[in-house]
C-alpha positions as CSV (number, residue, x, y, z in Angstrom):
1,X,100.5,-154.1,111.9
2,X,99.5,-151.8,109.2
3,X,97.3,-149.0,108.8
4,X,94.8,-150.6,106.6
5,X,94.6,-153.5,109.7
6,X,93.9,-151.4,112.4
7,X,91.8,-149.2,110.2
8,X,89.7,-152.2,109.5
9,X,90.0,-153.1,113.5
10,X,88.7,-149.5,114.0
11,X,85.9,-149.6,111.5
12,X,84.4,-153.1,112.4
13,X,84.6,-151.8,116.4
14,X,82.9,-148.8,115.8
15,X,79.7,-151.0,113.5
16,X,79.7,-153.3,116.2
17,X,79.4,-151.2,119.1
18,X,76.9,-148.8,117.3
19,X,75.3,-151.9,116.8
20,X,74.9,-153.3,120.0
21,X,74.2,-149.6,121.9
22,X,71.2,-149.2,119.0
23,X,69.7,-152.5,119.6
24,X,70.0,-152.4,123.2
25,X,67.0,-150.4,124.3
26,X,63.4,-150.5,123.2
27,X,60.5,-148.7,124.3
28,X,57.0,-150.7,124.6
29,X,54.0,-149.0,124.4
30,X,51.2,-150.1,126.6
31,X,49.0,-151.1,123.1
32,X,51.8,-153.2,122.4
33,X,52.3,-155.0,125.5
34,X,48.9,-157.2,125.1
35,X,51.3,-158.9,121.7
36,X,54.2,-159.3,123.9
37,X,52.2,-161.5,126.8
38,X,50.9,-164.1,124.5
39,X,51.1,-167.3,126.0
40,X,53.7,-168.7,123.6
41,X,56.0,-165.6,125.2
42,X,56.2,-167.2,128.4
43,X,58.5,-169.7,129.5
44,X,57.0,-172.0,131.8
45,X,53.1,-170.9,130.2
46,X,51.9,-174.1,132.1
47,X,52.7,-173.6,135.7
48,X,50.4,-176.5,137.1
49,X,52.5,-179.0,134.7
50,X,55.8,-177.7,135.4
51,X,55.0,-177.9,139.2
52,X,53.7,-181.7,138.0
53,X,57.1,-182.6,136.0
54,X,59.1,-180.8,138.9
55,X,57.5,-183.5,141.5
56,X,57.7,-186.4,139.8
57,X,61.2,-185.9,138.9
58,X,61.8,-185.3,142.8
59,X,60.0,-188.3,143.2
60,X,61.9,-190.7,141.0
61,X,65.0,-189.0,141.3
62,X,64.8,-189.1,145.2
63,X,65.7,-185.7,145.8
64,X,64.3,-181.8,145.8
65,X,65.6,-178.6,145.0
66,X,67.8,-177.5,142.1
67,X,65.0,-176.1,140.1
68,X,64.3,-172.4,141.4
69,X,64.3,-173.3,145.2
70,X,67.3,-174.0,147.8
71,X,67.2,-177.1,149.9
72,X,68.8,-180.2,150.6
73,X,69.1,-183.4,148.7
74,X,67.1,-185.3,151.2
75,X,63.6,-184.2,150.5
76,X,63.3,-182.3,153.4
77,X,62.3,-178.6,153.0
């Protein structure tokens, strides 16, 4: 390989890892934290109708487990 290749190589590693290393961490302040638990931020915002969806699937499916808990595939927990 040539200089100018690994000098590129060298180059685009240092930008990425500078990169990644800056963007990792982020302080939130506690002002800033009421934004950041808006419902739209949550990933199952609807607990009652995932619990819903999760046993009627069980249901028709005709076994439980495989969504957050560990049990058997006969139902029984």
């Amino acid at each position: 390989m040539s200089q100018s290749v690994l000098g590129r190589r060298a180059v685009l590693l240092t930008v990425a890892l500078t990169a990644f290393v800056c963007g990792a961490c982020e302080t939130v302040q506690p002002w800033q934290r009421g934004r950041l638990a808006d419902r739209c931020m949550i990933f199952d915002a609807d607990a009652s109708q995932v619990a819903y969806m999760t046993h009627w699937q069980e249901a028709r499916e005709g076994a439980a487990g495989g969504y957050g808990v560990q049990s058997g595939g006969c139902g029984c927990k």
